[in-house]
Each structure stands twice: as structure tokens, then as C-alpha cells.
Steps between C-alpha positions, in 0.01 A plus 500: 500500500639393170870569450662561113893502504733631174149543269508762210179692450495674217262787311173384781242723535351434888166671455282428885685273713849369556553175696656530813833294462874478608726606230839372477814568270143629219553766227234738435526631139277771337206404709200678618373497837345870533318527790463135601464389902830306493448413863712288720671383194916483531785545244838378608765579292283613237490719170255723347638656153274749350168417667225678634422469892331892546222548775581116567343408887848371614381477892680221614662412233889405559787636259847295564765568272307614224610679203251765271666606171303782281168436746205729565467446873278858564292528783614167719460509863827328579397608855261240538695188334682197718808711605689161601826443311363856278764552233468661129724598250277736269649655217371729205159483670197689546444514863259846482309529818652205673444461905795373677418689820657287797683252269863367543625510155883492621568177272317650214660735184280741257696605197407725191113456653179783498432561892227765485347598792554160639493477938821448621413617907648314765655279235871318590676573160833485665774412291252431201604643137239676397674659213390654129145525568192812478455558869234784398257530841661253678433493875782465750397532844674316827664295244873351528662595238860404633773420274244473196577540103304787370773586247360583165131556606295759474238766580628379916328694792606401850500696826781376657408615857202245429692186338832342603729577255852423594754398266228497234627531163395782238629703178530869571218582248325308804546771764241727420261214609628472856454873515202591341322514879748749596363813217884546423545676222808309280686680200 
């Protein structure tokens, strides 16, 4: 497997195939890779600035340390990538319909991202800031949710009988969110 270390790519359009590599210290920057099979390709300490990975194949694919800034990320199945050493820092992102079912993103932070409908269930999001973002749809289910940042985020459904939630961190706007399975009617 080839590896690349601290290599700027810049304004590439990656239209059928994308060669399997090991990434290293590499800056993405306005690239397209819509829909390409990135396969069991790895980026260590990595950035992607205002690229396009949506409907990428990212089964076993590694993330370490990586770093998306203004990205369209919709419809990845982090579920299936190289969980090893697993840590993102994703922020003003489009993450719409995202799987992260199962996924330990404790080392990872989402900020000021879109997270529509996106699979959080039996995630570990434990102490994770997950905070200014669209949470419209988003599924929470057997998740742990303890000590997390949801501060500033919105449209936020969770049963908390399903989810641990302790010591998790919310605005009081937020409330309605973790009661909205209860039918309580709020004034």
C-alpha cells in the first residue's frame, strides 16, 4: 500500500476510483470524492476543508485524528469503517443521514454541523461535544450519552429511559426534547 505524508490536494475531482493508500499529516482542500469506494484507505492526522465525500463506500476505511471543515459528508456508513484509533473533529458539516450505529465516538467533537436523521443507536458519545448542530430525526436509542455537549443544538429528541444520560449537558430550550415521549403538555 502506498503511503503520502504532509501532501496538499487541492480542487481534484476523483470521478471512479480512489487508490487505496495511507494518508499521513495530508490536506484535503475543495475536493470531490462523491460516491467513490475509498476502501481500506487510512488518514492519520488528516484534513478535508470543503470537499465532497457523500454516499462515499467508507467500509474499512480508518479515520485517526482527522479534521472536516465546511464538508458534505451525507449518507456515510461510519458503522462499517476501521473503528481502531476512530477519532473526528467535524465542524460546520453536512452529516444528513449519517450511520454511526455501534460507534465509539468518545474522542470525537461535532460543532455548528447538519445531523439529519443520522443513526446514532447504541453509539458511545460519552463526553463528546456535540454542540450547535440540526439534530432534525436523529435517532438515539441504547446510546451513552453521559456527560456529552449538546448545548446549542437543536430540533433534540431523546427518551431518556432508553439512553444514558447522566450529567449530560443541555440549554433549557432543550428540555422539550427529553420530554416529547412523555405527551406533557408545557406552557
Amino acid at each position: 500500500m502506498e503511503e503520502y505524508y504532509e501532501i496538499e490536494y487541492r480542487d481534484l475531482v476523483y470521478k471512479e476510483t480512489f487508490e487505496v493508500a495511507v494518508f499521513e499529516s495530508c490536506t484535503f482542500i475543495n475536493c470531490s470524492m462523491d460516491s467513490l469506494k475509498l476502501g481500506e484507505s487510512r488518514f492519520v492526522d488528516c484534513r478535508f476543508e470543503e470537499c465532497d465525500l457523500s454516499n462515499c463506500n467508507i467500509h474499512g476505511t480508518a479515520f485517526r485524528n482527522v479534521d472536516f471543515l465546511n464538508c458534505k459528508m451525507m449518507g456515510l456508513r461510519f458503522d462499517t469503517c476501521n473503528d481502531f484509533g476512530l477519532s473526528l473533529d467535524i465542524r460546520n458539516s453536512v452529516l444528513d443521514y449519517c450511520v454511526f450505529a455501534g460507534v465509539d465516538l468518545k474522542k470525537s467533537r461535532i460543532d455548528g454541523s447538519s445531523l439529519k436523521e443520522v443513526d446514532f443507536t447504541e453509539t458511545n458519545l460519552q463526553k463528546m461535544e456535540v454542540t450547535n448542530c440540526k439534530l432534525s430525526g436523529a435517532t438515539f436509542d441504547r446510546s451513552n450519552l453521559n456527560e456529552i455537549d449538546l448545548r446549542g443544538s437543536t430540533e433534540i429528541r431523546i427518551n431518556p429511559q432508553n439512553n444514558q444520560i447522566n450529567k449530560m449537558k443541555i440549554s433549557q430550550t432543550q428540555l422539550i426534547g427529553l420530554l416529547s415521549d412523555y405527551q406533557l403538555i408545557v406552557d
